[in-house]
C-alpha positions as CSV (number, residue, x, y, z in Angstrom):
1,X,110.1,124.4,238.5
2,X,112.8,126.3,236.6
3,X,111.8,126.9,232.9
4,X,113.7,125.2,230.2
5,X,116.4,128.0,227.8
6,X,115.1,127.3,224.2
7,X,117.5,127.6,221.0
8,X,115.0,130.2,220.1
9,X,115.8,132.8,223.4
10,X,119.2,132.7,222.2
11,X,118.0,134.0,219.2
12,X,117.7,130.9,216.6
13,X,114.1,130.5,215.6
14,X,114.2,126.9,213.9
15,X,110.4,126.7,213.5
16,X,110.6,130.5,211.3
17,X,113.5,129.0,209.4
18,X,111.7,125.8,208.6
19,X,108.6,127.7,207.4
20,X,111.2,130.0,205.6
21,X,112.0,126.7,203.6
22,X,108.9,126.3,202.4
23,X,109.2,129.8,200.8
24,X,112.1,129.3,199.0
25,X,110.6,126.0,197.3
26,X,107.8,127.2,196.0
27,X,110.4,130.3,194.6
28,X,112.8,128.0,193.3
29,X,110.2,126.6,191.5
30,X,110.0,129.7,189.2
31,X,113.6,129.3,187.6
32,X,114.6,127.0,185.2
33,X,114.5,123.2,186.2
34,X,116.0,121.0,183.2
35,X,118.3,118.5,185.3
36,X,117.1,119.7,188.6
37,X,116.0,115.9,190.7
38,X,115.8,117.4,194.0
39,X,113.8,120.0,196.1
40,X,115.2,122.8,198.1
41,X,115.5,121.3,201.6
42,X,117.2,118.2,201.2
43,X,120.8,118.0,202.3
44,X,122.8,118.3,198.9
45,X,120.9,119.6,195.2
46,X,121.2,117.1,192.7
47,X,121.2,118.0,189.1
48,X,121.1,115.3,186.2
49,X,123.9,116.6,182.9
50,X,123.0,116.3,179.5
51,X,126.1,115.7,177.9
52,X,124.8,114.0,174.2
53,X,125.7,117.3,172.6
54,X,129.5,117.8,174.2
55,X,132.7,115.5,173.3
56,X,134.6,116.5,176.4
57,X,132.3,118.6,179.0
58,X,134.4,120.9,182.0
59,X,132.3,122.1,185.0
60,X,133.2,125.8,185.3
61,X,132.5,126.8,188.7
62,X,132.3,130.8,190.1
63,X,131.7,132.1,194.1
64,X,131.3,135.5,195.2
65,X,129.0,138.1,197.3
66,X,127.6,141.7,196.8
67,X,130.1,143.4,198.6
68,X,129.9,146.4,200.4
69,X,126.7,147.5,198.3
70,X,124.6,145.5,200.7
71,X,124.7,148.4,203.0
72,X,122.7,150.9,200.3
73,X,119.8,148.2,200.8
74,X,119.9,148.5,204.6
75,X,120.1,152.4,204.2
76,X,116.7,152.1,201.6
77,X,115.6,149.2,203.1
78,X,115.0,147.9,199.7
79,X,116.1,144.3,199.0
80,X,114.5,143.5,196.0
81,X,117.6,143.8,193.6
82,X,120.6,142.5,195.4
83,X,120.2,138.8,194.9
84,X,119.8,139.7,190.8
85,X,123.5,141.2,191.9
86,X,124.4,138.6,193.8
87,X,123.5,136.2,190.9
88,X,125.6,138.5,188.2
89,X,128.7,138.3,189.9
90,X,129.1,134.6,189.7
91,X,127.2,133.9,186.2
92,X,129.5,136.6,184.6
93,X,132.3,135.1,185.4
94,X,131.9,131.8,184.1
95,X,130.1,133.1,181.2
96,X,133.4,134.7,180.3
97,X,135.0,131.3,179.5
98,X,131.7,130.0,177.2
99,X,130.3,128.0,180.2
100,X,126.1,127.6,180.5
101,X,125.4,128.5,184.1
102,X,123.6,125.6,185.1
103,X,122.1,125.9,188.6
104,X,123.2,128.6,191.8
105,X,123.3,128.2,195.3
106,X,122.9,131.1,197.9
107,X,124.4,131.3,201.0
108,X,122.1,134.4,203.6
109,X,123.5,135.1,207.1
110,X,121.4,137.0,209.6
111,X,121.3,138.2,212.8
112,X,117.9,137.3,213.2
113,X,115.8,136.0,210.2
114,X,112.8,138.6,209.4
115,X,110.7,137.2,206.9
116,X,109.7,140.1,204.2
117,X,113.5,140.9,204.1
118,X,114.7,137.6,203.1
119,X,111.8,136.8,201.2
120,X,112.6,139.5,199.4
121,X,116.3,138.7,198.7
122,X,115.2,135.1,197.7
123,X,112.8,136.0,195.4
124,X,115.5,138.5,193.7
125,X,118.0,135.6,193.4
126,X,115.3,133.5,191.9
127,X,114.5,136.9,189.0
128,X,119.0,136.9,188.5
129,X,118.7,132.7,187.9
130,X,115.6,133.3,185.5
131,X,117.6,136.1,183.4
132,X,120.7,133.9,183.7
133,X,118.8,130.6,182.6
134,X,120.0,128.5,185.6
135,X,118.1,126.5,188.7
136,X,118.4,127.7,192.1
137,X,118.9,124.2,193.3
138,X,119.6,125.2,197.4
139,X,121.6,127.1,199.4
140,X,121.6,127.9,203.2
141,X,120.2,130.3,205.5
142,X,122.1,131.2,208.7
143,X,121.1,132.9,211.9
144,X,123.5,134.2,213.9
145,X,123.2,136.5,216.2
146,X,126.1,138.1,217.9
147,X,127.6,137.8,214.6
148,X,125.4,140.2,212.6
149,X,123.1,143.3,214.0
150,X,119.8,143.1,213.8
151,X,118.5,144.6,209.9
152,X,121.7,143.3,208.7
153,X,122.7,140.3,206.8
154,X,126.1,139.1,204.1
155,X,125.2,137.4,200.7
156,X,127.4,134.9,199.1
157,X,126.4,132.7,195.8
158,X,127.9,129.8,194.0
159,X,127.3,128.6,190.4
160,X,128.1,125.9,188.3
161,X,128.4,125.7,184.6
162,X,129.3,123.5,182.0
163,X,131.6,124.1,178.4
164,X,132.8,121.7,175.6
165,X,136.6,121.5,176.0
166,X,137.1,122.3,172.4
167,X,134.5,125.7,172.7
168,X,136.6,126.9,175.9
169,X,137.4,130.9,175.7
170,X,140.8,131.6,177.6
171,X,142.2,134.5,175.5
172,X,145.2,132.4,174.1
173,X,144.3,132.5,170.9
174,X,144.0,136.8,170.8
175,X,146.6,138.3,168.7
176,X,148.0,141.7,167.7
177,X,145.2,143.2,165.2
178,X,142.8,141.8,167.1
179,X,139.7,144.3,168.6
180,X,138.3,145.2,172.1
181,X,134.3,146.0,171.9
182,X,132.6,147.1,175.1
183,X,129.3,146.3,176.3
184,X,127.7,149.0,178.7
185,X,127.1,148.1,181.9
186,X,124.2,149.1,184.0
187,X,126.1,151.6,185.8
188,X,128.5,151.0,188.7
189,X,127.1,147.3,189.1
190,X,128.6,145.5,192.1
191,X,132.3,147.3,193.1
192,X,133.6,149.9,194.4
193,X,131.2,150.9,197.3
194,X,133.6,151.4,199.8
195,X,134.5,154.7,198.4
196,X,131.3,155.3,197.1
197,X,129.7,155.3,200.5
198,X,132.7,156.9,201.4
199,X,132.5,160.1,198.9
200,X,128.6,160.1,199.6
201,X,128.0,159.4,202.9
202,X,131.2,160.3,204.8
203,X,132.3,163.6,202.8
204,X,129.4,164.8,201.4
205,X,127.0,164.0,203.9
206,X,124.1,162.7,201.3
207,X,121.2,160.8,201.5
208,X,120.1,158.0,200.0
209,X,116.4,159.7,199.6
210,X,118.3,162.8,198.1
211,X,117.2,164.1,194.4
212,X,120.4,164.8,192.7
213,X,119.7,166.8,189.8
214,X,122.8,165.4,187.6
215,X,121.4,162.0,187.7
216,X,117.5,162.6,187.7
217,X,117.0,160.6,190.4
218,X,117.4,160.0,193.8
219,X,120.7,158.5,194.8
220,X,119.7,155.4,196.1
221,X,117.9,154.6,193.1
222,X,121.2,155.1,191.1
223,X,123.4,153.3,193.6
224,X,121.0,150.1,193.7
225,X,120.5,149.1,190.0
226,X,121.4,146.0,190.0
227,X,124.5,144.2,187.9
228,X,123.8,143.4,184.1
229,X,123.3,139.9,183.6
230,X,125.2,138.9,180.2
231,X,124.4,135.4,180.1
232,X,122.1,135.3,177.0
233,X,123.6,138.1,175.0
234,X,127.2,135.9,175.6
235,X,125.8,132.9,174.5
236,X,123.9,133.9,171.3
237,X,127.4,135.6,170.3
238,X,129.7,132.4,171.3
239,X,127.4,130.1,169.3
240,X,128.4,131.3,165.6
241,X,130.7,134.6,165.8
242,X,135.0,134.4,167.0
243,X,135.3,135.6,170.0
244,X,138.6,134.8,171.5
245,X,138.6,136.8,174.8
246,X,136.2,137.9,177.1
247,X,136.8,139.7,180.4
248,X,133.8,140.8,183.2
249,X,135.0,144.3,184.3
250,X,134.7,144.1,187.7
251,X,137.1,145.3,191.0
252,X,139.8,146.1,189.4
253,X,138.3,147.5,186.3
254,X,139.3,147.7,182.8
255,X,142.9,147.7,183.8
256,X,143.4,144.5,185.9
257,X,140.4,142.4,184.4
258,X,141.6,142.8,180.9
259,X,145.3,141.4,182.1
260,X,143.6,138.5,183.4
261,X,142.8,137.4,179.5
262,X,145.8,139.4,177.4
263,X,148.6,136.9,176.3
264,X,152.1,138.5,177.9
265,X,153.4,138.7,174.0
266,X,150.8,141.6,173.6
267,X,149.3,144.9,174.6
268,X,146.5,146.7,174.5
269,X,145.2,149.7,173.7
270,X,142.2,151.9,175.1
271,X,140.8,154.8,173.8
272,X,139.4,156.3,176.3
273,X,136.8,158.6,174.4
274,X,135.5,155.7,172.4
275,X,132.2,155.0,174.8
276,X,129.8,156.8,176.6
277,X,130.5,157.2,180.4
278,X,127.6,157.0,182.8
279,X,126.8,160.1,185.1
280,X,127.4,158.4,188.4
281,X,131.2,158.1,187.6
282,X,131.0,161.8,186.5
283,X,129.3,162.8,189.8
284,X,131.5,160.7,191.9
285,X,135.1,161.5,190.7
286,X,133.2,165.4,190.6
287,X,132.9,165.3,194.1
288,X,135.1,162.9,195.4
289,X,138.2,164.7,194.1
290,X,139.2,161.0,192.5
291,X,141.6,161.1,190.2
292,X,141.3,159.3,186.5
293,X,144.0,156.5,187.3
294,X,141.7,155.6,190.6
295,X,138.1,155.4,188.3
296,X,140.0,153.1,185.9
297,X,141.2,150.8,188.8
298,X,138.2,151.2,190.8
299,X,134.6,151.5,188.5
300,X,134.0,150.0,185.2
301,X,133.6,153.3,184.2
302,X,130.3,152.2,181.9
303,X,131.5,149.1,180.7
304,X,131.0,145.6,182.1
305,X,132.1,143.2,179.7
306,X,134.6,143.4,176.9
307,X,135.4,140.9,173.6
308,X,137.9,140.1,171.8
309,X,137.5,139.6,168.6
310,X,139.5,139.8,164.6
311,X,138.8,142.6,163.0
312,X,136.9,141.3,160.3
313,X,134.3,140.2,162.5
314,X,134.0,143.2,164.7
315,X,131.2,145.2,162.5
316,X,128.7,141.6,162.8
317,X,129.3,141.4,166.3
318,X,128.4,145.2,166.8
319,X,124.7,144.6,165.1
320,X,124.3,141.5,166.7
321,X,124.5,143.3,170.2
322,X,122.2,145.8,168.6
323,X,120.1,144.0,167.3
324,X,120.1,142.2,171.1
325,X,119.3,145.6,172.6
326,X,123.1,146.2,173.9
327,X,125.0,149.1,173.5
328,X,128.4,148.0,172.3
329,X,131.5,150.2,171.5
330,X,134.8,149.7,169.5
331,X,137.1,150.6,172.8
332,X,140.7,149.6,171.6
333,X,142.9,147.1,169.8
334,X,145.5,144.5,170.8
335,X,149.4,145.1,169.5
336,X,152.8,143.3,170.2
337,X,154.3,144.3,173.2
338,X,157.8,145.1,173.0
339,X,160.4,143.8,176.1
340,X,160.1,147.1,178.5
341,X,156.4,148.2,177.8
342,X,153.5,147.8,180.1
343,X,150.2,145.8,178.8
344,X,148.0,148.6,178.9
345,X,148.0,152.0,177.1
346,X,145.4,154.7,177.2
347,X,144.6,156.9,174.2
348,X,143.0,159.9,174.9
């Protein structure tokens, strides 16, 4: 008698993603579960609003992945920090508009499910929903071989948040006077790997395991920290200081991610000495040969979110974020733009 081809010979082990499940709810458990009224499993999370303290709530909704920076966790085989990434992209972007993240969803395709690793990556996504103060309500896990090697796997998240109409921040109220503070980032956070692995890997033949004297560490460990998470140091600003912009510096950089926020009446101006640059971007435009119009466009160059703000409140807003353990810079000011000049100018 011939033997029966199982779903699990063709490489889809339903009984290790069913026991995988069980994982993931007993992590879930760990973040934040106001509103949450379902377990992971089920077919769709359900989450109960409180709306008594909102006159006209808007969802705010965010999607996106790790990028390219997935493949410095395969080359460490470390996987520990690249859900809190994962998490970061999507939370700082809705954060950005005044919304409270309220629950995420992750979305893990594999070529073949091996335990530790995704365990691993769940329970990091779980530590980026408890710094962001949101649920991890579900999400799905797919195995697909053929479609991924083995060792490898993509990320994608989603999150949902919720704002007061009234309390929305969409830059149309920022006007010429106005100032841009920085907040540092955590170093190169979650863009830009493509040429990184390029410049490191391709043309300078390094090693993740490699000391490199400039940073004081190996670079692996610098090219893994994860993405700053600005969710409660946004929201204890929002709550009783005027900011009217804010803008998460991420592909693109300073100079497309402020545009996204700057009304088309003004301009801004950078001054480019004004905060203090990481190492890494040092080291990679050092050795990459990359000029300083490509870091703009490319890195954050040290800083991952910027506010706008009036003048007169700029000095309260830069001891609040000190007083929050940020370090926050005075980077530029907004002016009128006249008919033929571009948005953004750089001081040096």
């Amino acid at each position: 008698m011939s033997k029966f081809l199982t779903y699990a010979e063709a490489g889809v082990d339903i009984d290790k993603a069913k026991d995988f499940v069980g994982i993931i709810k007993g992590i879930a458990r760990q973040t934040p579960r106001t509103g949450v009224m379902s377990e992971i499993g089920g077919f769709g999370g359900l989450y109960s609003l409180n709306l008594s303290n909102m006159e006209r709530p808007v969802l705010v909704s965010s999607t996106d992945g790790v990028g390219t920076k997935l493949k410095i966790a395969f080359m460490m085989d470390k996987h520990d920090t690249v859900g809190i990434d994962l998490v970061a992209m999507c939370v700082n972007d809705i954060i950005v508009q005044g919304a409270k993240p309220l629950f995420f969803l992750d979305y893990l395709a594999v070529g073949e499910l091996e335990m530790r690793v995704a365990t691993q990556l769940i329970q990091s996504i779980a530590a980026g929903c408890q710094i962001a103060q949101c649920a991890l309500i579900g999400g799905e896990t797919a195995e697909m071989p053929g479609i991924y090697s083995k060792g490898e796997y993509d990320l994608a998240g989603f999150t949902v948040g919720i704002v007061d109409n009234s309390k929305i921040i969409d830059g149309s109220d920022i006007r010429p006077g106005h100032k841009l503070i920085g907040i540092a980032s955590s170093g190169l956070h979650s863009n830009g790997f493509s040429l990184v692995r390029k410049i490191c890997f391709d043309i300078n033949k390094l090693k993740v395991d490699e000391y490199i004297p400039d940073l004081g560490k190996t670079l692996g460990e610098e090219l893994i920290t994860p993405t700053r998470i600005y969710v409660s140091t946004i929201m204890n600003l929002i709550k009783d200081l005027p900011i009217h912009g804010i803008a998460h510096i991420t592909g693109g950089g300073l100079v497309e991610n402020l545009l996204r926020i700057i009304p088309n009446a003004c301009k801004i101006i950078i001054h480019q000495k004004s905060w203090d640059i990481p190492i890494i971007f040092h080291y990679l435009q050092k050795i990459g040969n990359v000029s300083a119009t490509e870091m703009r466009r490319t890195f954050n160059n040290g800083i991952g979110m910027v506010l706008v703000t009036t003048e007169s409140a700029t000095q309260d807003i830069i001891a609040r974020l000190k007083a929050l353990d940020e370090k926050a810079f005075i980077i530029g000011e907004v002016t009128s733009r006249k008919s033929l000049d571009g948005q953004i100018e750089w001081i040096a």
